[in-house]
C-alpha positions as CSV (number, residue, x, y, z in Angstrom):
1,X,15.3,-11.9,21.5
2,X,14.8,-12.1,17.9
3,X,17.4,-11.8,16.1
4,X,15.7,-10.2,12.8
5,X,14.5,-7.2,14.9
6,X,17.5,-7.0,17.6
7,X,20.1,-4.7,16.3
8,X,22.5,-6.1,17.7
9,X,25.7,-8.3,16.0
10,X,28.3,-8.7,19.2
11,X,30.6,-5.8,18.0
12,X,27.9,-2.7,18.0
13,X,24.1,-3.1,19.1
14,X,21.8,-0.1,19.6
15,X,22.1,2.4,22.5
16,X,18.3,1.0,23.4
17,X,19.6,-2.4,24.5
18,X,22.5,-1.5,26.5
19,X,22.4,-4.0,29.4
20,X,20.1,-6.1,27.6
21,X,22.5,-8.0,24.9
22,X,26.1,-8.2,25.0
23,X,28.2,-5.8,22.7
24,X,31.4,-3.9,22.4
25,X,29.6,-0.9,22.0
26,X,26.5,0.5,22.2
27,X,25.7,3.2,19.9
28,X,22.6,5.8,18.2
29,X,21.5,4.7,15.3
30,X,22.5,6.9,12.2
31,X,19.5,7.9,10.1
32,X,20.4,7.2,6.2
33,X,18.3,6.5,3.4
34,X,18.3,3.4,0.7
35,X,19.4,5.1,-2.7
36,X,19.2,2.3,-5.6
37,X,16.0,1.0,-6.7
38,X,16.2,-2.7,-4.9
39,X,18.5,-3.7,-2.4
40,X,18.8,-7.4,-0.6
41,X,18.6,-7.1,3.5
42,X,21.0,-10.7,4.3
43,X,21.2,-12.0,7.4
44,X,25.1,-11.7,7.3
45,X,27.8,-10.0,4.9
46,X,27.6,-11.7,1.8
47,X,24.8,-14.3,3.4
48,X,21.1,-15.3,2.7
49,X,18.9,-12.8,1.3
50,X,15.7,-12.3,4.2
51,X,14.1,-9.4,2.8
52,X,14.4,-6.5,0.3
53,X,14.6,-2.7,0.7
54,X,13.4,-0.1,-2.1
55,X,14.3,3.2,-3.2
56,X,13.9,6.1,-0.6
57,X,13.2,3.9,2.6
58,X,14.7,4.8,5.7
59,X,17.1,2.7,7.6
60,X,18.9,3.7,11.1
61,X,23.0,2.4,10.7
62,X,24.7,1.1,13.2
63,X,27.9,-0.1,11.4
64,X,29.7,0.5,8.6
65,X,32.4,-2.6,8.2
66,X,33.9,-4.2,4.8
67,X,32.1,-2.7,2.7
68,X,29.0,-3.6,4.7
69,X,26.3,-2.1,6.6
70,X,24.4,-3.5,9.9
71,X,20.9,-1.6,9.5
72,X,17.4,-1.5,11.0
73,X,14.5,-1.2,8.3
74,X,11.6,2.3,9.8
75,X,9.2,0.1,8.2
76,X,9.0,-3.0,10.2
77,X,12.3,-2.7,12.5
78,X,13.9,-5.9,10.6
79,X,17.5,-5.7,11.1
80,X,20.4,-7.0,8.6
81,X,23.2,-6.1,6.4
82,X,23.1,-4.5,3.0
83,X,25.8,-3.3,0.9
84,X,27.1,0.0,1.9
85,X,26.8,1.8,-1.1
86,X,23.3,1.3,-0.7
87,X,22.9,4.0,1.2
88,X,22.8,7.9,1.2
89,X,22.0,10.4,3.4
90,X,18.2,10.7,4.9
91,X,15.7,12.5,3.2
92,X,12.2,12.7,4.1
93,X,10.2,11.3,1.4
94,X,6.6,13.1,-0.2
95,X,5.3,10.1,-2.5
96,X,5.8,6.9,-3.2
97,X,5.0,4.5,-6.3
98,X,1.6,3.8,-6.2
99,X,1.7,1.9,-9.8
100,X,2.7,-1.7,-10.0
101,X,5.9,-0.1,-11.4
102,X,7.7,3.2,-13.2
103,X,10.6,4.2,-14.6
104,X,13.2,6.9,-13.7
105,X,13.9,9.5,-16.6
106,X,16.5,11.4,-17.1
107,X,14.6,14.7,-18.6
108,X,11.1,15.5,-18.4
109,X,10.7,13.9,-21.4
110,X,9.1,10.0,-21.3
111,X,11.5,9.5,-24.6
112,X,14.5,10.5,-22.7
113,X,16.7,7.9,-20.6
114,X,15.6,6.2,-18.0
115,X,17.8,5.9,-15.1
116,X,16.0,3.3,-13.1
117,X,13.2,1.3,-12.5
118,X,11.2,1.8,-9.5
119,X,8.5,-0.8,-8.0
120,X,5.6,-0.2,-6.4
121,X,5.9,1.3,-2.7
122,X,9.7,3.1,-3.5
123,X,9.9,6.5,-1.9
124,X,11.0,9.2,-3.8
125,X,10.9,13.3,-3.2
126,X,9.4,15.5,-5.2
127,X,10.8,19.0,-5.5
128,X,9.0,20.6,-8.2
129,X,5.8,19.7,-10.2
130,X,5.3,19.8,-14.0
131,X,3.2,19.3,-16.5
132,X,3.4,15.4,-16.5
133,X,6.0,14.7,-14.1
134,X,7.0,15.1,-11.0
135,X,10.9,16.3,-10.9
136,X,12.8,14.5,-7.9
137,X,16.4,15.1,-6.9
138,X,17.2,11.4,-8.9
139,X,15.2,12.5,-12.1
140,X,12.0,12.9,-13.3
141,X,8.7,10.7,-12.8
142,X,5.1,10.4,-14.6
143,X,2.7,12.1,-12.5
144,X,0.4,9.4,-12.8
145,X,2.8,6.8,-11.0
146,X,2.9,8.6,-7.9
147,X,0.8,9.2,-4.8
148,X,1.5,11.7,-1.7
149,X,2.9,9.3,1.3
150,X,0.3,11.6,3.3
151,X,-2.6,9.8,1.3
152,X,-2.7,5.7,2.3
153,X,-4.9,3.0,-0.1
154,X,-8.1,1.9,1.5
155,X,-8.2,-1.7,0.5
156,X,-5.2,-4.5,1.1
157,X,-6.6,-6.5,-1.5
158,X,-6.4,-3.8,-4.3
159,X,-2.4,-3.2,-3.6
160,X,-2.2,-7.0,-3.4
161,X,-3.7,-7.4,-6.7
162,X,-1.2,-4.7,-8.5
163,X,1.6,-7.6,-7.8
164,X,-0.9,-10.3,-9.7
165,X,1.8,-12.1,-12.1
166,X,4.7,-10.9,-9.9
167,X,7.3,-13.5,-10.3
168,X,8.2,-15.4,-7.0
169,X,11.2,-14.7,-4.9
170,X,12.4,-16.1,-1.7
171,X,12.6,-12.6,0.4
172,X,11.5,-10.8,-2.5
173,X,9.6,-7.6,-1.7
174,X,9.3,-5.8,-5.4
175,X,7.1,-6.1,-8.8
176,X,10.5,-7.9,-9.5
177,X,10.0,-10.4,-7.5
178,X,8.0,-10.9,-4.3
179,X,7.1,-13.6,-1.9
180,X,4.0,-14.5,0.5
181,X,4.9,-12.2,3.0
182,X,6.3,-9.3,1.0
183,X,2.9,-9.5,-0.8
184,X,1.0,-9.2,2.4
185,X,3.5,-6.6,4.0
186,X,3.3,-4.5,0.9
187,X,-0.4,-4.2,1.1
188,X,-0.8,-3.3,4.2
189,X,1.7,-1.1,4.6
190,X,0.4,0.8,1.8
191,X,-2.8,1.0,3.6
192,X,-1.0,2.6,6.4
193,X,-1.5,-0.7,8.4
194,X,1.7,-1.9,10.2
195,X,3.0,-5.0,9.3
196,X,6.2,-7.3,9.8
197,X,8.1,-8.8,7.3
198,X,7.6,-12.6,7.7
199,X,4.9,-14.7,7.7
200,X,5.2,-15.9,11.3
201,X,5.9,-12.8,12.6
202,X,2.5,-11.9,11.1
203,X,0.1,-14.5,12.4
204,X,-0.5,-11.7,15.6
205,X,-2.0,-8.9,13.1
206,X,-5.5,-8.6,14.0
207,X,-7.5,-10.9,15.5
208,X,-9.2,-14.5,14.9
209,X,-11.7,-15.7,13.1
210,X,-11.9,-19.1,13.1
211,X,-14.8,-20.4,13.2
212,X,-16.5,-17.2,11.4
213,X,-17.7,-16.8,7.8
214,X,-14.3,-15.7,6.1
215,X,-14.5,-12.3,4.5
216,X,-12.2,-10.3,2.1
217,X,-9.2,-9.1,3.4
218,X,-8.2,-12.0,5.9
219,X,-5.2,-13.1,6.5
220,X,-5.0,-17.4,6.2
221,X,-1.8,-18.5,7.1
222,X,0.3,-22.3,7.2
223,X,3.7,-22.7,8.7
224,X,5.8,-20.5,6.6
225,X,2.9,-19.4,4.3
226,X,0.2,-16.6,3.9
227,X,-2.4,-16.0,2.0
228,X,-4.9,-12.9,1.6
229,X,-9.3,-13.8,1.1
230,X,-10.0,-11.8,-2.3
231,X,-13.5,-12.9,-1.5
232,X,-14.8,-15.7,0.6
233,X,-13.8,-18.4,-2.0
234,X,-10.8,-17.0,-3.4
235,X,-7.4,-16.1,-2.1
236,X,-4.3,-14.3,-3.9
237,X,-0.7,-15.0,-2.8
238,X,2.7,-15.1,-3.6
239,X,3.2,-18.9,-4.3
240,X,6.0,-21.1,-5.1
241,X,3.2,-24.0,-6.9
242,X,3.2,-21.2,-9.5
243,X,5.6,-19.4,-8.6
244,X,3.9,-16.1,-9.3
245,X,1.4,-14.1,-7.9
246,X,-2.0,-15.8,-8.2
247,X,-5.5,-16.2,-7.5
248,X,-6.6,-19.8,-6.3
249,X,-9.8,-21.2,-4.8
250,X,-9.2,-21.3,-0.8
251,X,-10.5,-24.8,-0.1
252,X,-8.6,-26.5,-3.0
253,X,-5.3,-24.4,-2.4
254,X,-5.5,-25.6,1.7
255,X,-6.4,-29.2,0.3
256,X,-3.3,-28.8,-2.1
257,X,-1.4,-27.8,0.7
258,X,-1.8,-30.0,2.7
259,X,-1.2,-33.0,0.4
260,X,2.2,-31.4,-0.7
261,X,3.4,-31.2,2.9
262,X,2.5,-27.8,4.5
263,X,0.1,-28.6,6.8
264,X,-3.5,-27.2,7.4
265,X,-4.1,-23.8,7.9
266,X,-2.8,-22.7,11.1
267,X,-4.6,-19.6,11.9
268,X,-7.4,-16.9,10.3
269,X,-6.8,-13.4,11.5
270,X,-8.9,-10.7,10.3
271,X,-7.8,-6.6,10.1
């Protein structure tokens, strides 16, 4: 069983795998609700960061222990620890931030504080609606920035190219930083596609196409890497070579790859 979508740590696991894993207890999963703009999922308490968690995504909690939090991710089922003032009680959320990035204010005013910034993809609920923002129970946000979670994007590509300049970040899943996978997960998921978190777990979306003219929107993937096809010469990714966001030509970036170590590319999977 893998362990980055079991949620299970020896002392609680979920009331689903009772007699499946071995625990102390098996319990329900307590619905709650991320409440600070970008959180780190780690493997352990105080470990490696594996991915990252916005504002308004919900979580089911198993544990609350040290100051820490054994959680499951709604959005892919990754499992993991996060601080335990991350969380808050569950809301249901109405829109989410469909710019690359907004801010938080404090008034509905765009010269008053701002509270926080939110990245592309945070959840957020919107209780009443004014003249050029939206008013949410956190603060207020321009109308422009958001989009009603009801309404998905139609095109991967076009979320993926919102990140373009995004610095690079090992487990990074924000305009504040963001890596291959996060990029990929971040479009598709605003597309209403379902998607995993990490690049392997990835390489079974859709289906193959080797062999086949390569079109926009596949998926080209190398141990530990993926890429999406802007167009059939050109592919944007989160990259450590620049460590940005960028747009590269497909054959020399798989030729570049290669030569630095990570192998050819290992599959082609189209949507």
């Amino acid at each position: 069983m893998d362990r980055r979508l079991a949620p299970a740590n020896g002392r609680v696991a979920a009331l689903e795998l009772a007699g499946q894993v071995r625990a102390e207890r098996y319990v329900p999963g307590e619905d709650a609700r991320v409440v600070r703009p970008v959180v780190d999922l780690l493997a352990a308490p105080g470990g490696a960061r594996e991915r990252q968690l916005l504002m308004g995504e919900a979580v089911e909690r198993f544990e609350t222990r040290e100051g820490w939090a054994f959680i499951r991710a709604a959005r892919d089922g990754y499992c993991g620890y996060v601080e335990a003032g991350a969380l808050g009680e569950a809301r249901a959320a109405t829109h989410i931030v469909a710019t690359p990035a907004t801010h938080l204010y404090a008034e509905d005013d765009i010269k008053s504080p701002d509270r926080a910034h939110l990245s592309f993809g945070s959840r957020v609920t919107v209780l009443h609606e004014l003249k050029t923002t939206f008013e949410t129970p956190e603060g207020f946000i321009p109308k422009k920035h958001l989009r009603e979670i009801d309404r998905p994007f139609s095109d991967p590509v076009t979320v993926a190219q919102m990140f373009f300049g995004t610095p690079y970040l090992w487990g990074g899943n924000s305009r504040l930083g963001i890596d291959c996978s996060g990029l990929v997960q971040a479009a598709l998921l605003a597309c209403g596609v379902p998607c995993p978190g990490d690049s392997d777990l990835q390489e079974s979306l859709g289906r193959d196409v080797a062999g086949e003219d390569p079109q926009r929107g596949d998926l080209w993937f190398w141990k530990g890497h993926v890429a999406l096809l802007v167009d059939p010469e050109t592919i944007i990714h989160a990259n450590g070579h620049a460590m940005a966001v960028t747009y590269e030509d497909a054959t020399k970036a798989a030729l570049r790859i290669e030569a630095q170590g990570g192998g050819s590319v290992t599959h082609r999977r189209r949507l």
